[in-house]
N, C-alpha and C positions, 0 to 999 in steps of 0.2 A: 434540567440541569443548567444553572446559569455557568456563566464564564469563573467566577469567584468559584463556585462549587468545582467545577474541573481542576483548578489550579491548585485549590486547599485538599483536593482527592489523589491529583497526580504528577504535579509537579513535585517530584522527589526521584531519589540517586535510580541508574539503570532501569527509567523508566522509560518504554517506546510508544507511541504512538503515531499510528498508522494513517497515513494523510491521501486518499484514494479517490476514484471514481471515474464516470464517465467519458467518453473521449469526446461528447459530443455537450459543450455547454454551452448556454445559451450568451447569447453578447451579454446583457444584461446584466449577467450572474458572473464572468470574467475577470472583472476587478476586484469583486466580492472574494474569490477564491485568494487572488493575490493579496487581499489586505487580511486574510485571517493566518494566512501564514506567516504574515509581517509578526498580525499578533500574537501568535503564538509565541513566536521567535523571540521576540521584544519582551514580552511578559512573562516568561518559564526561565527557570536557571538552568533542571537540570535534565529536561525529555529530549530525548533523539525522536526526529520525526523520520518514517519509514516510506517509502512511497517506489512504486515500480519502473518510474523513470517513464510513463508512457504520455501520449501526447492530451491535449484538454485537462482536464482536471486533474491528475499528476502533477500535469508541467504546470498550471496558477499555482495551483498550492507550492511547490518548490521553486519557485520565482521568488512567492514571499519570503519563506522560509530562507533561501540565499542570500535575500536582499539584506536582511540583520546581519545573518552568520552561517556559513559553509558548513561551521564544523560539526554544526546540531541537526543537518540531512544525513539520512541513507539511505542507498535506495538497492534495490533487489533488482538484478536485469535479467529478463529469459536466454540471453546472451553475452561473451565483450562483443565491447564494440557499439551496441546498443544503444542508436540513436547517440552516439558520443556526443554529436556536436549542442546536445541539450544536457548532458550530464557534468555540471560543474561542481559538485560536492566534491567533497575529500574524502567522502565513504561510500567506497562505490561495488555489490558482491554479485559478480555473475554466475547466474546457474552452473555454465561448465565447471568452475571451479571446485564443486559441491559434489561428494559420489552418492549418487543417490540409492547408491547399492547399501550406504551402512545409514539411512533414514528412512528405514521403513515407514513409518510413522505417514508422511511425508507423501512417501508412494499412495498409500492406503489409504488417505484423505482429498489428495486431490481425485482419487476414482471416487469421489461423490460429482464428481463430474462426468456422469454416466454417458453421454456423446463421446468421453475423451478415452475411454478407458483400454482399448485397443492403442491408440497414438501415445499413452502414458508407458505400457508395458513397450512397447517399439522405443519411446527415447528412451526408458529407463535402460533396456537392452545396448543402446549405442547408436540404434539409428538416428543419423541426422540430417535428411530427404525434405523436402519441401515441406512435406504432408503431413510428417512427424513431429516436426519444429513447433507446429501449432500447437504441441501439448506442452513444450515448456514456460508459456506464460501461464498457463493454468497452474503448474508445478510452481513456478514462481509465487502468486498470487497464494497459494497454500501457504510457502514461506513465510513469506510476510507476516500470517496471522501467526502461526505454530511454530515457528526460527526451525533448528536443528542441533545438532549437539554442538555447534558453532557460533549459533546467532539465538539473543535469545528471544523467544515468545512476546509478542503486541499485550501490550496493557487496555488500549482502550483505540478503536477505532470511529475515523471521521469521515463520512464518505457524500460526496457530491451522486445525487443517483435522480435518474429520469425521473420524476416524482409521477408523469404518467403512464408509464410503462418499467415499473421497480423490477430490482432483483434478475435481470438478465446478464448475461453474457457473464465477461470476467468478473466484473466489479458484485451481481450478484451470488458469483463461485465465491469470494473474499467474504463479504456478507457471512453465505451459510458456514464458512470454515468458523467465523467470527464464533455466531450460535452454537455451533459443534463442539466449542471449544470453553465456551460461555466469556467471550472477550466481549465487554461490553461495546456498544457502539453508538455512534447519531447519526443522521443526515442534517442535510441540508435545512429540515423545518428546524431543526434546534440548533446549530450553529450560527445560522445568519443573525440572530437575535445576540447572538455575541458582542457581534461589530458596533450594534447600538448601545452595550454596555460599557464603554470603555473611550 
């Protein structure tokens, strides 16, 4: 998919896309992040970019993205509070806010997170203990792709991901929610080829 083809497929009204990945990016790859969020930003009129507010590839991609315009981030935080002093959007939806009692959906997709699945049914219950906390970015990360009866559903996600060691951790949970859900997606091999079209 070139850059043209993304923009004539989804640049249109109540479109989201999902700006993810990694915490851990390479210097190299750093600025690359920050200028595709520029372009985004710069070249779309009418997508909200989604992203979970977390550190490395989160925060390039929402640097660019801010650098045009505030109003076209949002981001999903497993808490308030949440790394504030990185959160400068004007659309900003923390988990607590959300009952996860009337999004089943929600519940029952992030336990494709089969390590999580005891610490999901614990927060969904109330518990909020050190040990528990750890399943709300996974619930979070769910969000993002699938919204809620609140927020709507990702169109099309972009994800910065280990190219040699793919598909772990959060960003791999997002990933499979993506496929589960058939929200199309790229990485990194098809993105960066962007930057040299424009």
């Amino acid at each position: 998919m070139t850059f043209t083809d993304f923009k004539i497929k989804y640049d249109r009204p109540n479109t989201v896309i999902l700006l993810e990945g990694k915490r851990n990016v390479l210097p190299q790859d750093q600025e690359k992040l920050f200028e595709l969020g520029k372009l985004l930003a710069s070249k779309t009129n009418n997508i909200v970019f989604r992203s979970g507010n977390a550190s490395g590839a989160d925060e390039f991609f929402t640097m660019g993205v801010n650098w045009v315009d505030k109003s076209k981030m949002q981001l999903i935080t497993p808490y308030t509070g949440h790394r504030s002093k990185y959160n400068a959007t004007e659309n900003s939806i923390a988990l607590g806010t959300i009952n996860l009692v009337e999004e089943p959906l929600v519940v029952l997709q992030s336990k494709h997170n089969k390590r999580m699945i005891n610490l999901i049914d614990n927060y969904v219950n109330g518990m909020r203990d050190s040990v528990n906390i750890k399943s709300a970015y996974i619930i979070r990360d769910t969000i993002k792709v699938i919204g809620t009866s609140q927020i709507p559903k990702a169109n099309f996600g972009i994800f910065y991901d280990d190219l040699k060691n793919p598909m772990q951790e959060g960003t791999g949970h997002t990933i499979n929610i993506c496929k589960l859900n058939n929200v199309p997606y790229c990485n990194q091999t098809n993105w960066m080829n962007w930057l040299n079209q424009n």
